[in-house]
Steps between C-alpha positions, in 0.01 A plus 500: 500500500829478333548267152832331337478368169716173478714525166673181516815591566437720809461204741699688813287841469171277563678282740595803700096659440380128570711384758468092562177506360642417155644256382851458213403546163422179248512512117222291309497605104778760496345685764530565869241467764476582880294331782322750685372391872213742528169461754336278220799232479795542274456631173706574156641788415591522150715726319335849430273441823501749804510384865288728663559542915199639692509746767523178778751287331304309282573369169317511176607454078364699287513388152 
């Protein structure tokens, strides 16, 4: 398991760790959010949250 906490400004180090299953960065409220294709359906990831990559390629946020 390997993890990558997304600080909002570090969009091409979890687009290299995530690959195509992320998508460009919005801002809503000053901050910037991810969308996160994981086995559950997309999800956000928020600034200060880690992406968290299992031992078969799946992907997970951890708050």
């Amino acid at each position: 398991m390997t993890k990558l906490r997304y600080t909002g400004t570090n969009f091409d180090e979890v687009k290299a760790f995530c690959g195509d299953k992320v998508l460009a960065p919005y801002f809503c409220m000053g901050f910037s959010m991810l969308s996160l294709l994981t086995d559950e359906g997309f999800v956000t990831v928020n600034e200060g949250d880690c992406i968290v990559k299992d031992d078969e390629g799946n992907f997970s946020v951890e708050a």
